[in-house]
C-alpha positions as CSV (number, residue, x, y, z in Angstrom):
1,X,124.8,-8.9,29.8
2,X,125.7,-6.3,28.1
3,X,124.4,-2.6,28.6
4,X,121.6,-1.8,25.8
5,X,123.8,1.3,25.2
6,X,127.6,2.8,25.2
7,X,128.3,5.4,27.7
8,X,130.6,8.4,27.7
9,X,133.2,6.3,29.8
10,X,132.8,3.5,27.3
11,X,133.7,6.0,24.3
12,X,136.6,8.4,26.1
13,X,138.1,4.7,27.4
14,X,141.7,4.9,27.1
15,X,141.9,8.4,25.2
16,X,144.9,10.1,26.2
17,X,145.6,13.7,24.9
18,X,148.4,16.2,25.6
19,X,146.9,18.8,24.0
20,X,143.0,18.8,23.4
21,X,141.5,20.8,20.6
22,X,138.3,22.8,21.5
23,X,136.5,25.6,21.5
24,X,136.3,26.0,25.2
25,X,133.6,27.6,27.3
26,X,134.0,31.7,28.8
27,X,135.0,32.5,31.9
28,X,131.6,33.5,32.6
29,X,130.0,30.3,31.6
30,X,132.6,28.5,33.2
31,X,131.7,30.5,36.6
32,X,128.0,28.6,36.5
33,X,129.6,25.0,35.2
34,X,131.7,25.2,38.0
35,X,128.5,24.6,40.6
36,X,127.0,22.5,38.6
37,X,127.6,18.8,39.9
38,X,128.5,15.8,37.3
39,X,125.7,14.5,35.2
40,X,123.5,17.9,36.3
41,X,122.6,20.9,34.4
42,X,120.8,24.2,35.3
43,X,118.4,22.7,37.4
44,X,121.2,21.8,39.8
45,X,121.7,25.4,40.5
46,X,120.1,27.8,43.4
47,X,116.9,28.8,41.8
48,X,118.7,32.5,41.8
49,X,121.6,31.6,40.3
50,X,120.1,29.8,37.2
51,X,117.6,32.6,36.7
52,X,120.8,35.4,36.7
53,X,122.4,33.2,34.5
54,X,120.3,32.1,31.9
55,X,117.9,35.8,31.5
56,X,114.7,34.9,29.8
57,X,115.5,31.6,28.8
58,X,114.7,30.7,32.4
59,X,111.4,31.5,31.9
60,X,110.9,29.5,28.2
61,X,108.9,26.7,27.6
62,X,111.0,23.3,26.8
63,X,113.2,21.3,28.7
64,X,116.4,23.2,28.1
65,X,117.9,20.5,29.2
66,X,121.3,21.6,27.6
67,X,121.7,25.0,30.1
68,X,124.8,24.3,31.8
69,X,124.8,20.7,31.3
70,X,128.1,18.7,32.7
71,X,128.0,15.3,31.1
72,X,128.1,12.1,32.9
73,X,130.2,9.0,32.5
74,X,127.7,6.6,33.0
75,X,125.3,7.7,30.7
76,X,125.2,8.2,27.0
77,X,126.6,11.1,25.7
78,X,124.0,14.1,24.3
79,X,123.7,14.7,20.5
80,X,127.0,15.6,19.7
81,X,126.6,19.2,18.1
82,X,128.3,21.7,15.7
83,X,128.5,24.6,19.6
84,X,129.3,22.1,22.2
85,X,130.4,25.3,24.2
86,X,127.2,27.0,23.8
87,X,125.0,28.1,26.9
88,X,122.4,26.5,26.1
89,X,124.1,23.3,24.3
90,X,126.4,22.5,26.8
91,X,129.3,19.8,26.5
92,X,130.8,20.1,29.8
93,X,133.5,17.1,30.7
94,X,131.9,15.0,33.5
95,X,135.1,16.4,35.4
96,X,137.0,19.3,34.3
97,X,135.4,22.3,33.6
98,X,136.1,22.8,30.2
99,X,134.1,21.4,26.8
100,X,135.0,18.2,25.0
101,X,137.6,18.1,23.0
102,X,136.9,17.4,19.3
103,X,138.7,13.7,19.7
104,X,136.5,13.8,22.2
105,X,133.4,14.5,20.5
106,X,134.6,12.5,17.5
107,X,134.9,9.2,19.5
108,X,131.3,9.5,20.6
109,X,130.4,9.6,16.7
110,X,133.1,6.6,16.9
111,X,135.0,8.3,14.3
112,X,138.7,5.5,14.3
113,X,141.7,7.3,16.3
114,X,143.4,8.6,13.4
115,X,140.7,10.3,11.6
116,X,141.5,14.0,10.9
117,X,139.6,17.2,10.9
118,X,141.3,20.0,9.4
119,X,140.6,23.5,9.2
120,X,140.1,26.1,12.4
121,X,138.7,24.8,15.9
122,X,135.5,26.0,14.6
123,X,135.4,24.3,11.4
124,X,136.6,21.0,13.1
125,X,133.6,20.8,15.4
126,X,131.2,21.4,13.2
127,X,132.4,18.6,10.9
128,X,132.2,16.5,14.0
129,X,129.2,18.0,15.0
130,X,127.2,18.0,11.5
131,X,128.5,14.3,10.9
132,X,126.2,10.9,11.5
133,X,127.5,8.5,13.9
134,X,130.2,6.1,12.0
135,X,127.8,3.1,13.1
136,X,124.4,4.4,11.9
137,X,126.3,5.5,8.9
138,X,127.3,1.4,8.3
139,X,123.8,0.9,9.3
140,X,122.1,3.5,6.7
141,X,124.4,2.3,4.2
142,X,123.7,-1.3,4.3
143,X,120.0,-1.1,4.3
144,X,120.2,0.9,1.4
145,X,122.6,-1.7,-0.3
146,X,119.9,-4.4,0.3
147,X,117.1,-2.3,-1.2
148,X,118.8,-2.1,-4.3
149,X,120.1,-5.4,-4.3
150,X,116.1,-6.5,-3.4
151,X,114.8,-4.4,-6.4
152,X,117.3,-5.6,-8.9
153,X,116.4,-8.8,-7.9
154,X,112.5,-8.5,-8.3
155,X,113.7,-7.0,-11.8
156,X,115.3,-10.2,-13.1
157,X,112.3,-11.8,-11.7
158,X,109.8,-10.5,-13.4
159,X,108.1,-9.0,-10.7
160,X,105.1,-7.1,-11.0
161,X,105.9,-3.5,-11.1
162,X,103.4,-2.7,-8.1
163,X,105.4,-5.1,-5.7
164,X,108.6,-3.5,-6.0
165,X,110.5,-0.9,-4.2
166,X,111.1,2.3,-5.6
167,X,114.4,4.2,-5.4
168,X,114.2,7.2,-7.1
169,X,111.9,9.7,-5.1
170,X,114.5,12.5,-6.3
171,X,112.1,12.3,-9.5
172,X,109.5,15.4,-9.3
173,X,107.3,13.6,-11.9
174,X,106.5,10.6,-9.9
175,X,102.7,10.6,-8.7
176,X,102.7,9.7,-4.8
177,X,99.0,9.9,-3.2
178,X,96.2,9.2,-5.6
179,X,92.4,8.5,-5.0
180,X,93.2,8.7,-0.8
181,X,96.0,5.9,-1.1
182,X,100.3,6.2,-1.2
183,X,101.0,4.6,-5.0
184,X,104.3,3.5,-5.9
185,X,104.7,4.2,-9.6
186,X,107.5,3.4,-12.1
């Protein structure tokens, strides 16, 4: 049976790279990720150490789950983001210390092999980062394909106005919430 999700070994499987492209973490913040054990964060560290390291943000309220996180292969990756080398955002290889790479990052958003990201490191990751997974993409897509699809067929059919789906909220003039009830209005 299959695993009701894809983990970070399933999407690096087979990626080889000579050179990896990232925007990699300081020494400093490479000093903490080096005690911090795969598939741990902050919370792994002496209660000392991860109140040096992170100043008042020790104190916040929130999970900050993303202090000084080092991935793990067996698990599914973290919300890919636009600072994967950020303190408090933390992409940490499950083994290396160093950040994923943007191929990396780009095969968890299953981007295909030879997609390319141009521009600075910088720019590159926050195309990555700022882009919706290639699947939910298909997904999004294809529902919204079949709610058009639906609506132009309830308008060859004659079906009364109040039944179909509207699909352009972009228009300011359209009346939603009327006498305490959502109304759908062409």
């Amino acid at each position: 049976m299959l695993a009701p999700y894809r983990t970070l070994r399933d999407a690096l499987d087979g990626l080889q790279e000579s050179q990896p492209t990232l925007l990699d973490f300081s020494p400093r913040k490479k000093h903490y990720l080096d005690l911090v054990p795969t598939g741990g964060n902050w919370r792994s560290l002496p209660d000392d150490v991860a109140q040096e390291s992170m100043g008042r943000a020790y104190h916040a309220k929130g999970g900050r789950s993303g202090w000084w996180r080092r991935l793990s292969w067996d698990l599914p990756s973290p919300t890919i983001t636009t600072m994967p080398n950020h303190s408090s955002t933390s992409m940490c290889h499950p083994e290396q210390t160093r950040v994923l790479s943007v191929v990396e990052c780009a095969r968890v958003q299953e981007f295909p092999d030879d997609w390319e990201f141009l521009g600075s490191v910088t720019e590159q990751m926050k195309q990555v980062g700022n882009a919706v997974p290639a699947r939910l993409g298909i997904i999004a897509g294809e529902t919204v394909a079949r709610l058009i699809e639906d609506a132009s067929l309830d308008l060859a059919h004659d079906v009364p106005r109040a039944t179909q789906t509207y699909i352009k909220s972009h228009v300011r003039t359209r009346r939603w919430w009327q006498n305490g009830q959502a109304v759908v209005q062409a």
